[in-house]
C-alpha positions as CSV (number, residue, x, y, z in Angstrom):
1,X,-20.8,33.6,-40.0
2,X,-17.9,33.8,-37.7
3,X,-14.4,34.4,-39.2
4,X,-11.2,32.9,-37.4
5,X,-8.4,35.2,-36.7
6,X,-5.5,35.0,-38.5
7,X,-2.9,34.7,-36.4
8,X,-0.1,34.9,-38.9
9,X,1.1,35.4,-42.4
10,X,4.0,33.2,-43.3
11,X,4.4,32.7,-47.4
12,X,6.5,30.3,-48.7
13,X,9.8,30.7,-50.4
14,X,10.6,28.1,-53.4
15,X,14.6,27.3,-53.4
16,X,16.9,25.2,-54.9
17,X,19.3,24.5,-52.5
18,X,17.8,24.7,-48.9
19,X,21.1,24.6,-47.2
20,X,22.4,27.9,-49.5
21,X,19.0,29.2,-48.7
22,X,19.5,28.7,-45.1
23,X,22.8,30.0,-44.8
24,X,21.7,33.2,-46.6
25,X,18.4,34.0,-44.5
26,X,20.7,33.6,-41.4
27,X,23.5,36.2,-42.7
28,X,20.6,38.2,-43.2
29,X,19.6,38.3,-39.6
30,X,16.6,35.5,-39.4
31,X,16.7,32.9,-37.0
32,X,16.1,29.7,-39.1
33,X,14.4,26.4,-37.6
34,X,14.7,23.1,-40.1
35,X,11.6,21.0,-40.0
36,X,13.2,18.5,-42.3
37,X,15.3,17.8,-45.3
38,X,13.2,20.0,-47.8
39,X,11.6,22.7,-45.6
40,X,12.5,25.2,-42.8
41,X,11.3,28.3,-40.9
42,X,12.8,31.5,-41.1
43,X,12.0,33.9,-38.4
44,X,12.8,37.7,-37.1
45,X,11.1,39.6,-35.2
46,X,7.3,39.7,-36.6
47,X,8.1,38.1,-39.5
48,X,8.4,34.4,-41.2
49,X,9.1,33.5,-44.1
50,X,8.9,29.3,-45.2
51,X,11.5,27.7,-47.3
52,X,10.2,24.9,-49.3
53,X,13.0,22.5,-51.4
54,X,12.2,22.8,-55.1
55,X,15.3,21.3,-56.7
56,X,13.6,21.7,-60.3
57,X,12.6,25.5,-59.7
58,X,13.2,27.7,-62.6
59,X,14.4,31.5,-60.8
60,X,13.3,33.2,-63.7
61,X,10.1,32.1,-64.1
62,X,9.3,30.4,-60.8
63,X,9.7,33.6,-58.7
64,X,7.6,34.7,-55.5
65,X,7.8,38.3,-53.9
66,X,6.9,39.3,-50.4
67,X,7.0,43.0,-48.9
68,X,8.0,43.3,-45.2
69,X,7.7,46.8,-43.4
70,X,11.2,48.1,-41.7
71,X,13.3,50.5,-39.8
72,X,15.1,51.5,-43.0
73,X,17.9,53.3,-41.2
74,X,18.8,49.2,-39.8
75,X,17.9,47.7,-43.4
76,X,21.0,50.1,-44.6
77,X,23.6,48.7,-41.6
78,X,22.9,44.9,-43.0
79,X,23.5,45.2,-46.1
80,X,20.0,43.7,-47.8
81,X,19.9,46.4,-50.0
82,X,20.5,45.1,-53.5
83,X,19.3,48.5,-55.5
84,X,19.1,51.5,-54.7
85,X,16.1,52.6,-52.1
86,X,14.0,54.9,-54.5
87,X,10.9,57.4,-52.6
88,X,7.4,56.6,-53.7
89,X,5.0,58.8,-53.8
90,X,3.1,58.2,-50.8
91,X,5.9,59.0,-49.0
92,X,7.4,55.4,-48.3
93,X,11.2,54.5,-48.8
94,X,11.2,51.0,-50.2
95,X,14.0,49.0,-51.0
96,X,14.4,45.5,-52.6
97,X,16.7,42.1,-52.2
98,X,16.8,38.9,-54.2
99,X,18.2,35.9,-52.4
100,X,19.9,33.1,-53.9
101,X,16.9,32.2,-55.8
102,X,15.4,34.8,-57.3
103,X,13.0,35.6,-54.5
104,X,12.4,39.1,-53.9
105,X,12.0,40.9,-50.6
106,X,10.6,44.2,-50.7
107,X,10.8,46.5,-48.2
108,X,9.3,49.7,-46.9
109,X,9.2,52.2,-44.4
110,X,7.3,55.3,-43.5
């Protein structure tokens, strides 16, 4: 059976606010496309990330996570990081953000 290529990954953010969140992904570098009143398209480089309007998300429980490989040494002149970068064991530096609502970016590099 034949397969179709996946031509890209894009996972969806829940927030509360899509004009907080698009203000936010924008400060953090993404170039963001509204497709309407309750969804938009962030993009940078390789990378997009969906928001979708959930006015009656719960952050703490209603969550997502998505890990996005970097240049650390440009993650550090932005400002994402919210913690301290820690070293893992297989010899990635990883990082992490959480944006207005409670999403987390991780991020990672070699």
């Amino acid at each position: 059976m034949k397969r179709p290529t996946l031509l890209l990954l894009a996972p969806v953010r829940p927030v509360t606010d899509l004009e907080r969140s698009v203000s936010h992904y924008r400060d953090l570098g993404f170039a963001v496309e509204l497709y309407d009143g309750t969804y938009a398209f962030a993009r940078r480089d390789a990378a997009e990330l969906h928001l979708a309007l959930m006015p009656d998300l719960e952050p703490a429980v209603g969550a997502a996570a998505v890990f996005l490989r970097v240049d650390h040494a440009e993650v550090l002149a932005t400002g994402w990081d919210d913690r301290e970068p820690v070293q893992t064991p297989c010899g990635q530096r990883e990082g992490a953000h959480i944006d207005p609502d409670n999403n987390l970016l991780r991020y990672g590099s070699r």
